[in-house]
C-alpha positions as CSV (number, residue, x, y, z in Angstrom):
1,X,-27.4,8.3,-5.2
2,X,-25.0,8.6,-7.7
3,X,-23.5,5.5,-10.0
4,X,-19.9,5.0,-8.6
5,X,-17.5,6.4,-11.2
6,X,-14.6,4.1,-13.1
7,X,-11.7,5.4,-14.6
8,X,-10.1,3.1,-17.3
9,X,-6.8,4.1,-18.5
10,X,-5.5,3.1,-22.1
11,X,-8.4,2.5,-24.5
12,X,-6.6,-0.3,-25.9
13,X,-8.1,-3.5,-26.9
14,X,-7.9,-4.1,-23.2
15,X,-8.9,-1.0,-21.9
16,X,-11.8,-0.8,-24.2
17,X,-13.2,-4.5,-23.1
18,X,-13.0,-3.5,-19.7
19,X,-15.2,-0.4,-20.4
20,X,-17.7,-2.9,-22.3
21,X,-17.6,-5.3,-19.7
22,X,-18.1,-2.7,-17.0
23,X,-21.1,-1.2,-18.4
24,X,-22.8,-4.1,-19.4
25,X,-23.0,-5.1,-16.0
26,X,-24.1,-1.5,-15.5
27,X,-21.1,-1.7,-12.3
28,X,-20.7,2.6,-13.2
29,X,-20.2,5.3,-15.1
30,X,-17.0,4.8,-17.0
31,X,-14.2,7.3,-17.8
32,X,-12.4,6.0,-21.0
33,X,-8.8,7.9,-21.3
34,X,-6.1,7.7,-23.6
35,X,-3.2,9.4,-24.6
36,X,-4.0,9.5,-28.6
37,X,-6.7,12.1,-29.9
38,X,-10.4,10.3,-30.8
39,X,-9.8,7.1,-29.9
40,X,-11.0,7.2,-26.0
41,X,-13.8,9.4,-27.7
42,X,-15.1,7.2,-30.1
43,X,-15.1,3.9,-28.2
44,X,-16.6,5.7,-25.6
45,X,-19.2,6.6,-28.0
46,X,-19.9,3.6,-29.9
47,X,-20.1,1.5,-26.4
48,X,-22.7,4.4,-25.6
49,X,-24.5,3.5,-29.0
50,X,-24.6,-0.2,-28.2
51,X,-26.2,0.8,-24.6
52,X,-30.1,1.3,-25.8
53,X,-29.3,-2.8,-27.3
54,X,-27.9,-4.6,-24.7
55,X,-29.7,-2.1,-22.3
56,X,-27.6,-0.4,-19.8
57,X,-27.7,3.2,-19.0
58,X,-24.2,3.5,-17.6
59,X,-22.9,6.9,-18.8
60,X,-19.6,6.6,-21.1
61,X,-16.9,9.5,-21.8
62,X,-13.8,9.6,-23.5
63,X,-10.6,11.9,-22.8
64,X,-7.3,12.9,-23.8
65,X,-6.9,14.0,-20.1
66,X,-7.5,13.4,-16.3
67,X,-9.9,15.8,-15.4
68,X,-12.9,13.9,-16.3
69,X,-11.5,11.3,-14.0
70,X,-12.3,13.4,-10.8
71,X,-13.3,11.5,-7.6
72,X,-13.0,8.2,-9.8
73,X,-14.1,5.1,-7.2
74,X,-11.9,2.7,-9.2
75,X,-8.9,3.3,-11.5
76,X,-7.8,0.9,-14.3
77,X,-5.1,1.3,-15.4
78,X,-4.4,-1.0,-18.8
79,X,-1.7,1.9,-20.3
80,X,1.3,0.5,-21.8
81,X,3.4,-1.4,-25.0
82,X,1.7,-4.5,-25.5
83,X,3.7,-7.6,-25.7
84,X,5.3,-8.2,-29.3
85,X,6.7,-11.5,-30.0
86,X,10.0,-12.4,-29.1
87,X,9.9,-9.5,-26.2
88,X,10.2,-10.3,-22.8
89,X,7.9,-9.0,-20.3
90,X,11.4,-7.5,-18.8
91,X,11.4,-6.0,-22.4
92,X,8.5,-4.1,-21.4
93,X,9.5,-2.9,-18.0
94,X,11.4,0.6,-18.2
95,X,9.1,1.7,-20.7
96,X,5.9,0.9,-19.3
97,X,7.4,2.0,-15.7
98,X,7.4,5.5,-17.0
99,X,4.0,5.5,-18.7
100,X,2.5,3.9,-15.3
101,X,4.0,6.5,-13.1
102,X,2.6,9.1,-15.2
103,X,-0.5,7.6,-15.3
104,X,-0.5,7.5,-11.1
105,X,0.2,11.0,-10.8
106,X,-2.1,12.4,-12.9
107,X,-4.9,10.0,-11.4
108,X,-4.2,10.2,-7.6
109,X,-4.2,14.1,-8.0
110,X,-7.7,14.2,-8.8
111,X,-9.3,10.8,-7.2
112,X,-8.0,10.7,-3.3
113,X,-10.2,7.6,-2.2
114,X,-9.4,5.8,-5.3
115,X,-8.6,2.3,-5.4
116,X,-6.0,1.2,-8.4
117,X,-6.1,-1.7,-10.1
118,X,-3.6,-2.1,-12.5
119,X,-3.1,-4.7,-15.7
120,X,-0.3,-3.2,-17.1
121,X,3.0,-5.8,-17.9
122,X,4.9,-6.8,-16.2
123,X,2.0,-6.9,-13.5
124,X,3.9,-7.5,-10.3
125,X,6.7,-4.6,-10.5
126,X,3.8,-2.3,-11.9
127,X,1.7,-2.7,-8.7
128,X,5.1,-2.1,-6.7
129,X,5.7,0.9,-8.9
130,X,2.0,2.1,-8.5
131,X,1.4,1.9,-5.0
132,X,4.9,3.6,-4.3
133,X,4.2,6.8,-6.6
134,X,0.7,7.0,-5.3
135,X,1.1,7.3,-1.5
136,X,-2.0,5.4,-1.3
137,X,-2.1,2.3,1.7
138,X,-1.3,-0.7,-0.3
139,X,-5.1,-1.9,0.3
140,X,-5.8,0.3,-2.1
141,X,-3.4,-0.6,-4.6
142,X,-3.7,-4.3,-6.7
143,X,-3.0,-5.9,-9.7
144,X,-4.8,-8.4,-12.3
145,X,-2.8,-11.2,-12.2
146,X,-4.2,-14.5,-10.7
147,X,-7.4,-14.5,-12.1
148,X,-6.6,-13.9,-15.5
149,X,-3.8,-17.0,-14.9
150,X,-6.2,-19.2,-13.2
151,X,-8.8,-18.7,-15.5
152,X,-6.1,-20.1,-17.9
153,X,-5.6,-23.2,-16.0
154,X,-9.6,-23.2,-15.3
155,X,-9.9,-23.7,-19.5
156,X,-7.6,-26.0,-20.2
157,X,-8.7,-28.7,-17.4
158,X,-12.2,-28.0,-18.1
159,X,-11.5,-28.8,-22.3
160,X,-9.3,-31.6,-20.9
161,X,-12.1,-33.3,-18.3
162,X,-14.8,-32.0,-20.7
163,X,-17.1,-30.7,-18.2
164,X,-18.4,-27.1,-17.3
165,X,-16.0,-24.6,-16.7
166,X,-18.0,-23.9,-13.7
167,X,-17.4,-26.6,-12.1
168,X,-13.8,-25.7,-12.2
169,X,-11.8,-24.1,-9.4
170,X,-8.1,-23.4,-9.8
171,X,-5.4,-22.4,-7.7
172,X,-2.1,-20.1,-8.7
173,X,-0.2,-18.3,-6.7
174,X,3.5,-16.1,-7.5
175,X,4.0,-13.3,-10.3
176,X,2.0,-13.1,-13.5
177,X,4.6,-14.8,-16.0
178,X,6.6,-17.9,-16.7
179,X,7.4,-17.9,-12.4
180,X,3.8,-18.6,-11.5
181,X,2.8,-21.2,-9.3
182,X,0.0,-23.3,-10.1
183,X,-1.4,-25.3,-7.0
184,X,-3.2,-28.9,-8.6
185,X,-3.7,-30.2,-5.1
186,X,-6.2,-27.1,-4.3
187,X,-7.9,-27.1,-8.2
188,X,-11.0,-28.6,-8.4
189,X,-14.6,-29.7,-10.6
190,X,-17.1,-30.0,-8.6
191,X,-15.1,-30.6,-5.1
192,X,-12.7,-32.8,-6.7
193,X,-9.1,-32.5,-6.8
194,X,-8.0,-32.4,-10.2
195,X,-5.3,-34.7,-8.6
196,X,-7.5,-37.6,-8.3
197,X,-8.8,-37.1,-11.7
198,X,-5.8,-36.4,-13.7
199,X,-2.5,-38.2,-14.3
200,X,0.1,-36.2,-12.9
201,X,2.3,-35.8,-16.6
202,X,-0.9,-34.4,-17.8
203,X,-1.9,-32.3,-15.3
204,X,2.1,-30.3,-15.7
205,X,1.1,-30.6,-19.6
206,X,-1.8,-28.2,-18.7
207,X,0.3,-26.2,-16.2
208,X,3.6,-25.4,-18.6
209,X,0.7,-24.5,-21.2
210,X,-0.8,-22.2,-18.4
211,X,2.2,-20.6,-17.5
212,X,2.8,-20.0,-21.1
213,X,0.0,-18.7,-22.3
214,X,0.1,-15.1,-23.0
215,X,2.9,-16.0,-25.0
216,X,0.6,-18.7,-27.2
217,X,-1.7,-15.9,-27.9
218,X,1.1,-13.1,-28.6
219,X,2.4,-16.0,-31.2
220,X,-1.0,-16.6,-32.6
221,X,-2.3,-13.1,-33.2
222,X,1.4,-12.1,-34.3
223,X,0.6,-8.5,-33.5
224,X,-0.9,-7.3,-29.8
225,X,-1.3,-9.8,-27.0
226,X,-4.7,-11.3,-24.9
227,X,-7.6,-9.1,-24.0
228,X,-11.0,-10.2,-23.6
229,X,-9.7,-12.6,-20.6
230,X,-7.4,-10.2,-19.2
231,X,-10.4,-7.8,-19.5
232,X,-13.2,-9.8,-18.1
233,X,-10.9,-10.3,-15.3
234,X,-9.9,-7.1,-14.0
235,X,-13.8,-6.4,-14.3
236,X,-14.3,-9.2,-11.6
237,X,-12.4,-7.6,-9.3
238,X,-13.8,-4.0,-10.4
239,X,-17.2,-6.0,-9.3
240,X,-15.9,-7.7,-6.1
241,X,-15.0,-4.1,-4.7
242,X,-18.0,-2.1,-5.4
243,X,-20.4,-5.1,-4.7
244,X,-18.2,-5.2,-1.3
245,X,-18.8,-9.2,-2.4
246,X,-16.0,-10.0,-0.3
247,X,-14.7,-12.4,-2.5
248,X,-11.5,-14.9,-2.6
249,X,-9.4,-14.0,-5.8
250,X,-5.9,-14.3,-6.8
251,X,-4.0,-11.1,-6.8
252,X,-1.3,-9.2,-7.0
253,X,-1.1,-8.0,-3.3
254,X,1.2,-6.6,-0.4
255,X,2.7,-8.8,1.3
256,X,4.0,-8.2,4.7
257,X,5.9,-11.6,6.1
258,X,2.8,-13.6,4.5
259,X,4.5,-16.9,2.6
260,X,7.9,-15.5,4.0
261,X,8.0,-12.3,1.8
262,X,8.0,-9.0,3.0
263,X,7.7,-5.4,1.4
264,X,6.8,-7.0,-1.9
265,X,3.7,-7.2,-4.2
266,X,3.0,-11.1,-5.2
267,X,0.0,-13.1,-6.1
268,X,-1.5,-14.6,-3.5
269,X,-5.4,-15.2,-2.7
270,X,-7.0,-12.2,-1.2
271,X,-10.5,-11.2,-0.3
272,X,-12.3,-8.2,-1.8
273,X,-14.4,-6.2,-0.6
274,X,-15.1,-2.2,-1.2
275,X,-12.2,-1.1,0.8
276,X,-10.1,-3.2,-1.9
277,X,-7.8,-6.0,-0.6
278,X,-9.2,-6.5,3.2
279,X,-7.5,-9.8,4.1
280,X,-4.3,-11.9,2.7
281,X,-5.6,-15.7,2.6
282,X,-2.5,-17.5,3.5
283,X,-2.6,-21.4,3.2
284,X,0.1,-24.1,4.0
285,X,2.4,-24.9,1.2
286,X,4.1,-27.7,0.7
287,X,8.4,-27.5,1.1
288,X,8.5,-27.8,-2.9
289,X,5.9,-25.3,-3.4
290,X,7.0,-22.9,-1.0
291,X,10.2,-23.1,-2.5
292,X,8.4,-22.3,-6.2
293,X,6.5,-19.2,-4.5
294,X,10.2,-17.4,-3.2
295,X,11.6,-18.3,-6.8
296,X,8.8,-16.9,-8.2
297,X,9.0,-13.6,-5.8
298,X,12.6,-13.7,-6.1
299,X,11.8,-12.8,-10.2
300,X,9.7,-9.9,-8.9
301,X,12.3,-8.7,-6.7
302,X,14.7,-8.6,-9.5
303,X,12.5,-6.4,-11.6
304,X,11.7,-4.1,-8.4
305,X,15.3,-3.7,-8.0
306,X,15.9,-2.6,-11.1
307,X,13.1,0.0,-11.0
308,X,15.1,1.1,-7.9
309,X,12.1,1.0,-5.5
């Protein structure tokens, strides 16, 4: 049987840890594309090099173009301007709206049963943008979001309780940015709500740093943004679906009248599984967090609406 085939799309730092990531969990073959010549081909090579080390035998190309990508299971797409500092992730949107709907057409052309999973800012209006130039049923069609926020949030309450970041769960819900929602009352370690274990000035101290922090790693590097986080979580959900694990993660997802929104793509908890997003896991919020969820989609819209879709 053959290894299932994964497209990753913009051999950026971020593109080019997802293809690490993916083979050394030996999940596929990976297709490495990028628009500028030799870059795509030499990660793709050097990752090969580093295979007969860490011991995987997942094939890797590089491209300048989409015909490699054929009959691709998964598509990643990571293509687009990286966050400088003092841009906006509205900054980014017209401009990276363009190089994701070329990036769609090109792919869905060639892979048919595809499911997208896109990383490129700003995530929420990307996913819309995606799923609308694709054609594809929006099951097919998600974004890396949540995870890479709660994971965030998971980090700085483990450092904070000093304990295993294993024993962490965290909750966020709304659009990757400034408008996201964290949920204390449903993080955990170990079972326990961080709530019980936490006072509650601290516990916003970790969630305003949470919110922010893309933008504490745009500042520190001073040039290029995140991407070993980002990475390793697009590559969990890469996993989920070809494992079928059918697991509960955060992201960016249609929503059809869940939490009161309708025809738009937020983050909410979802399960998947190998046909990509299988079931919207809506819980009961709160009046004051249900009323931080529509802001938060309400900052999604905005962006949509300006992309006119």
């Amino acid at each position: 049987m053959a290894r299932p085939k994964i497209t990753v799309v913009g051999a950026g730092n971020v593109g080019a840890s997802v293809a690490q990531y993916t083979v050394e969990k030996e999940l596929g073959d990976v297709v490495l594309v990028d628009v500028i010549e030799g870059i795509p081909q030499g990660k793709a090579l050097d990752l090969a090099q580093a295979a007969p080390v860490h011991g995987y035998d997942s094939r890797l190309v590089g491209s300048n173009g989409y015909d490699e990508t054929a009959d691709s299971d998964i598509v990643v797409i990571t293509a687009g301007l990286a966050r400088k500092p003092g841009m906006t992730r509205d900054d980014l949107l017209f401009k990276n709206a363009e190089i994701v709907g070329g990036v769609v057409e090109q792919v869905v052309a060639r892979s048919k049963n595809a499911i997208l999973i896109l990383v490129t800012n700003p995530l929420d209006a990307m996913v819309q943008l995606a799923w609308k130039k694709s054609g594809f049923p929006h099951k097919r069609v998600v974004g890396m979001a949540g995870i890479l926020d709660s994971a965030r949030f998971r980090t700085f309450i483990a450092q904070e309780l000093k304990v295993s970041v294993e024993n962490v769960t965290a909750f966020v819900l709304g659009g990757h940015g400034d408008t996201m929602v964290p949920l204390p009352r449903y993080s955990t370690v170990a079972g326990i709500p961080i709530t019980d274990l936490l006072p509650a000035d601290k516990i916003q101290a970790l969630v305003t740093r949470t919110a922010n922090g893309g933008a504490e790693i745009v500042g520190l590097l001073k040039s290029g943004s995140a991407y070993y986080a980002p990475a390793a979580a697009a590559v969990e959900m890469v996993e989920a679906i070809l494992k079928d694990k059918k697991k509960i993660l955060p992201c960016a997802a249609y929503l059809d009248g869940q939490y009161g929104v309708k025809g738009l793509y937020v983050g909410v908890p979802v399960k998947l599984g190998r046909s990509g997003v299988e079931q919207v896991i809506e819980i009961k919020l709160t009046p004051e967090e249900q009323a931080a969820f529509q802001k938060s989609a309400g900052a999604v819209r905005e962006l949509v609406d300006k992309l006119k879709l």
